[in-house]
MIDOFI-163422 format. One line per 8 residues: number of its first residue (from 1); for each residue x, y, z of C-alpha. Coordinates in steps of 0.02 Angstrom, whole numbers, plus 50000, padded with zeros to 5 digits. Layout:
<rs>
NUM = X,Y,Z; ... $
</rs>
This chain:
<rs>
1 = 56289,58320,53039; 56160,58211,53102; 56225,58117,53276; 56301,57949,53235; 56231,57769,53286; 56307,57645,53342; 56304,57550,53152; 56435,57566,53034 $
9 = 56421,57687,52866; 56526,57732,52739; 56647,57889,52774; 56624,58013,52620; 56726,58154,52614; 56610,58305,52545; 56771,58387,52432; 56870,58341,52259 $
17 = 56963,58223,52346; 56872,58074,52283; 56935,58131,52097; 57117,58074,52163; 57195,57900,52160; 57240,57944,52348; 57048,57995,52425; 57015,57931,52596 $
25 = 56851,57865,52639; 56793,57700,52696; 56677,57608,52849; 56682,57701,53003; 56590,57637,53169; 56565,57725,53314; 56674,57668,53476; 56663,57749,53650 $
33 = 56853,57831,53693; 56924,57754,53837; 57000,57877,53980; 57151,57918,53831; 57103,58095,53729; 57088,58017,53539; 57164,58138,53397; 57098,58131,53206 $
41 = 57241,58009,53137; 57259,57903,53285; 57270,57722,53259; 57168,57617,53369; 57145,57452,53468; 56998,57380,53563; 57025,57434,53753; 56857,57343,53785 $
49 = 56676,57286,53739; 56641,57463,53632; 56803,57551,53684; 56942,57594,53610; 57112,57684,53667; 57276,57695,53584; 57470,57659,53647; 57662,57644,53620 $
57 = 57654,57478,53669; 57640,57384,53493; 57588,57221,53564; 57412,57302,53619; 57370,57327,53427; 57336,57154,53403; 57192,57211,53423; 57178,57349,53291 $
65 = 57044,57410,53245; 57070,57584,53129; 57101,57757,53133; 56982,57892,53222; 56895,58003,53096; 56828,58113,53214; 56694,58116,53361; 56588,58214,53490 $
73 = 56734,58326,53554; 56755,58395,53367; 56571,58372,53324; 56579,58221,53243; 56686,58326,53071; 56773,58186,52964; 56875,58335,52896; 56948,58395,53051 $
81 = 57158,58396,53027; 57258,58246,53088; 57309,58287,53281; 57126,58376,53305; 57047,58332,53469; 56890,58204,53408; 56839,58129,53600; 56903,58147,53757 $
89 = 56868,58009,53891; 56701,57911,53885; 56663,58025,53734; 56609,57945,53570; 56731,57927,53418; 56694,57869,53242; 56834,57738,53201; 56868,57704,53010 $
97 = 56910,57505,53014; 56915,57502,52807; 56966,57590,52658; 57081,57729,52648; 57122,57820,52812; 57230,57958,52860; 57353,57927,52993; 57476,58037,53117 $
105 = 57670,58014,53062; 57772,57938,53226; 57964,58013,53240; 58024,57901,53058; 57950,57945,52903; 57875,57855,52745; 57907,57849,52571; 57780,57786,52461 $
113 = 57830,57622,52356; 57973,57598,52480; 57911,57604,52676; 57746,57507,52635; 57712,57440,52820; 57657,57571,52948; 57657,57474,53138; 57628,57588,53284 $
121 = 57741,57678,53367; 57831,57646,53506; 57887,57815,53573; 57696,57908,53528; 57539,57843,53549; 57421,57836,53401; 57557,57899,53286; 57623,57763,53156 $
129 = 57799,57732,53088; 57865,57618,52942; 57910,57450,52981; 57886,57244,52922; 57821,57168,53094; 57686,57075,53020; 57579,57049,53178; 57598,57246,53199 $
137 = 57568,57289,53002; 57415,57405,53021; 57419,57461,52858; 57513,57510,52698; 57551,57687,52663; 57497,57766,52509; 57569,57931,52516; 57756,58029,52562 $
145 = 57761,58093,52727; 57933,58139,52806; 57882,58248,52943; 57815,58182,53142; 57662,58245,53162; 57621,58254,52981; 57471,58172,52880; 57498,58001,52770 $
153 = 57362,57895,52689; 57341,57705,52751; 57250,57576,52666; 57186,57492,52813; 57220,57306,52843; 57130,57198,52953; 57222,57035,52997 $
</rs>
């Protein structure tokens, strides 16, 4: 893959997954990692003028911004599993900030059609967990994911 600028283009995944109702893909933009590693599946908040960083303190995600994709520690791959290394500090990291994302599971679980709101989570970092906060809502979960650690599919909302 070609290195990223610093504009915004659409994230295509390069498998069948576009033939489901569920396929991720979206804008992504390119973000500099603050001095926090960023996984594939964190969730996102602007740290600073081009930075972003993550935290289990949900008031800092007023300032969402999306989910990291991947980036220059995991050569830029939008593939790369959720908890995959994409940038370590100062490092570049491609942030989806529309569309369909996938995000890390925090310690509770979601059920598609029930848990709808995922807000970040207090007790890890990045990783997201159901709840109805609305200035916390990040996004609304598309897919059944019981398991911490685990993949789940956002539609990303901005404000």
């Amino acid at each position: 893959m070609q290195i990223p600028t610093g504009f915004s283009w659409v994230n295509i995944r390069g498998s069948a997954d576009e033939q489901t109702g569920n396929a991720v893909g979206g804008i992504v933009h390119l973000f500099t990692a603050s001095s926090t590693t960023l996984l594939v599946g964190d969730a996102v908040y602007l740290y600073g003028v081009g930075i972003v960083d993550k935290s289990a303190t949900a008031a800092n995600y007023v300032g969402f911004v999306g989910f990291v994709v991947g980036g220059q520690s995991n050569g830029y791959r939008v593939d790369d599993a959720v908890g995959t290394t994409a940038a370590t500090s100062g490092q570049k990291v491609m942030v989806q900030i529309s569309g369909v994302a996938r995000g890390i599971v925090g310690a509770s679980g979601f059920t598609a059609g029930t848990n709808f709101n995922a807000v970040p989570s207090a007790a890890t970092a990045g990783r997201i967990i159901p709840g109805t906060t609305a200035d916390q809502r990040l996004g609304v979960v598309l897919s059944t994911q019981a398991s911490a650690g685990a993949e789940v599919k956002v539609l990303i909302k901005q404000f």
